[in-house]
C-alpha positions in Angstrom: 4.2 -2.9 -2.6 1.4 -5.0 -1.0 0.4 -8.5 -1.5 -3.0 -6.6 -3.0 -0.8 -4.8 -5.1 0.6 -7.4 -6.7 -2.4 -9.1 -7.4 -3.7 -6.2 -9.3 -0.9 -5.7 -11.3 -0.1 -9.3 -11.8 -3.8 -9.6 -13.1 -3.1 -6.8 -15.7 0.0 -8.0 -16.9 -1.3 -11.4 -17.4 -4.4 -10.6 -18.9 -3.4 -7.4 -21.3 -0.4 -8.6 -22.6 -2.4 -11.5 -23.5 -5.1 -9.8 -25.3 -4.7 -9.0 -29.1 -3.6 -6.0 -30.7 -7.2 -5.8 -31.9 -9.0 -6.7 -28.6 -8.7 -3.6 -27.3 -12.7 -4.1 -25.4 -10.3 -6.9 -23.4 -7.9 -4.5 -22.2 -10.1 -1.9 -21.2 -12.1 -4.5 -18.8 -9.3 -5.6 -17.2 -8.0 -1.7 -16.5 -11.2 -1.1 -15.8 -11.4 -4.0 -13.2 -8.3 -3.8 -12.1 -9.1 0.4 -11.1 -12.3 -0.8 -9.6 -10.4 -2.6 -6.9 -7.7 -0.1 -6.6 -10.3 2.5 -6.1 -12.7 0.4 -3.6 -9.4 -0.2 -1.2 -8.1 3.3 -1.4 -4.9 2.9 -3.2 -4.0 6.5 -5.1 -1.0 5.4 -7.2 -2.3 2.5 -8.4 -5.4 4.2 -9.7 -3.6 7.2 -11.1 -1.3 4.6 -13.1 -4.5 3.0 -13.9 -6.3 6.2 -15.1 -3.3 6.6 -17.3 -3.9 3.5 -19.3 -6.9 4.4 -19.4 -6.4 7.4 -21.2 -3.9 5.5 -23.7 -7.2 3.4 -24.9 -8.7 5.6 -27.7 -12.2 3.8 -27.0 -12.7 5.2 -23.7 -14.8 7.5 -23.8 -12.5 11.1 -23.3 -15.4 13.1 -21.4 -15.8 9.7 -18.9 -11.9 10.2 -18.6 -12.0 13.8 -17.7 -14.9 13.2 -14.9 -12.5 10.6 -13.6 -9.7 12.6 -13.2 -11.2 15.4 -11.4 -12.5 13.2 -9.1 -9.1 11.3 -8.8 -7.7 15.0 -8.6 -9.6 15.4 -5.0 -9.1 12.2 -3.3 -6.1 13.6 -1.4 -8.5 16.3 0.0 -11.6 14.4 0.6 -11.3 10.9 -0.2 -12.1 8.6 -2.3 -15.6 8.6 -2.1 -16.4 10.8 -5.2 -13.9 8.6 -7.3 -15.5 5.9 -6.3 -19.1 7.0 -7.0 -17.8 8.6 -10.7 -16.8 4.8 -11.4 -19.8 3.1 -10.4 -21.8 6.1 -12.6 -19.4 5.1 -15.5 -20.1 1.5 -15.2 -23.8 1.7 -15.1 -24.1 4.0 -18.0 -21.6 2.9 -20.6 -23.6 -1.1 -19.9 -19.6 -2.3 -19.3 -18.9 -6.1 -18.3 -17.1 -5.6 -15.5 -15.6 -9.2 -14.1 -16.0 -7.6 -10.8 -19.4 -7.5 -9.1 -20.2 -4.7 -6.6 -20.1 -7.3 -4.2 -17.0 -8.9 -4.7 -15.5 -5.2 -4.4 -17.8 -5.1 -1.2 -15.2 -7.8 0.2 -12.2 -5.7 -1.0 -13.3 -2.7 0.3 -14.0 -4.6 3.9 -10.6 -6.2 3.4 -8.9 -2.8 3.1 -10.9 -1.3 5.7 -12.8 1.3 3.9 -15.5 2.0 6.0 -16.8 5.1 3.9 -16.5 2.8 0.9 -18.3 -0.2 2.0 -21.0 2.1 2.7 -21.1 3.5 -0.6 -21.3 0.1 -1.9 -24.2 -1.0 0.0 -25.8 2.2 -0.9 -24.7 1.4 -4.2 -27.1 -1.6 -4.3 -24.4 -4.4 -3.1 -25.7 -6.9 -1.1 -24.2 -7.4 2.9 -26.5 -11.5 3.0 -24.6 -12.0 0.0 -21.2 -11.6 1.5 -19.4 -15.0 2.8 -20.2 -14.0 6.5 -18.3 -16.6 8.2 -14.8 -15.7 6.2 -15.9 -11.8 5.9 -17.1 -10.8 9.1 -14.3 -13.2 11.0 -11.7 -11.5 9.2 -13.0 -8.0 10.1 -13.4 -9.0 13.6 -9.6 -10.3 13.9 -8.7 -7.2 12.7 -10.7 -5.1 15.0 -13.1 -3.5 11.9 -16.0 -3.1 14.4 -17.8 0.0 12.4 -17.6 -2.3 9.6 -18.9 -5.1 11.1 -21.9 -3.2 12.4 -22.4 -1.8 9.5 -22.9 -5.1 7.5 -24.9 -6.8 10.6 -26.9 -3.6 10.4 -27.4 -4.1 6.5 -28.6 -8.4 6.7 -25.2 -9.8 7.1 -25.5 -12.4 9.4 -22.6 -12.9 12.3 -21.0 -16.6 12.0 -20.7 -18.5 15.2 -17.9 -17.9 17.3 -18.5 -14.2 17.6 -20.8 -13.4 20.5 -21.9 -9.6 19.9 -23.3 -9.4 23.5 -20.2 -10.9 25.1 -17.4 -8.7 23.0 -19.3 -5.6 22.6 -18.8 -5.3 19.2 -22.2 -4.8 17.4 -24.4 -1.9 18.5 -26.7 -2.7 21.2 -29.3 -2.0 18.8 -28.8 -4.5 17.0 -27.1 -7.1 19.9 -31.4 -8.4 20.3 -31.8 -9.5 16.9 
């Protein structure tokens, strides 16, 4: 299990076993949060465990759970890019508090390297300028994420000093003459 793992499940444990018998709105935001970031780094098992909480909360909404399990159902075939659109839909139309912002899972799905995700994000309406460039964009360069990287430089993200586009050929040359 990975250090992300843990987090996620050390966040649920924590925080539901915490929460009231009654507080069942608690619980649900933390599954929910916790699935968010699951989803948004593209780690299956963790949200089909998740899911299946979900479905043990009687005030989740059952025909919001059946749309998320047929799109958890075809993430081995095309990804998770349909999962992760049916929870943003979910999220804007049911007016939950998530404690996660798009762009704090923005920075998760950069940290997991899901290129197809980050774009959906930005898409989505997260915002690249409000990333922490310097700690971001550094750590996507150490670990070689050039598509991402030009993707957020593409999208207002601004490269930190110490990485010279021209002089690493890492940013498209489109966009080395900004």
């Amino acid at each position: 299990m990975s250090a992300r793992d843990m987090r996620m499940l050390q966040f649920l444990c924590d925080h539901c076993a915490e929460s009231p018998d009654g507080d069942a709105s608690r619980e649900l935001k933390h599954i929910w949060t916790a699935l968010s970031i699951a989803a948004v780094t593209g780690q299956l098992e963790a949200c089909e465990r998740l899911v299946f909480m979900l479905d043990k909360c009687d005030s989740f909404p059952r025909d919001a759970l059946a749309s998320l399990k047929q799109a958890l159902a075809a993430v081995t075939d095309s990804g998770f890019g349909w999962f992760c659109t049916s929870l943003l839909e979910q999220s804007i139309c049911s007016d939950r508090d998530r404690a996660d912002s798009l762009d704090s899972l923005l920075r998760d799905a950069v940290d997991a390297d899901q290129l197809g995700t980050v774009k959906l994000l930005l898409n989505s309406g997260s915002n690249a300028r409000s990333l922490d460039a310097s700690l971001v964009i550094k750590a996507a360069h150490a670990r070689g994420q050039i598509a991402i990287m030009d993707l957020l430089v593409s999208r207002g993200a601004r490269l930190p000093s110490g990485i010279n586009p021209g002089g690493h050929g890492l940013i498209a040359p489109a966009l080395q003459h900004r």
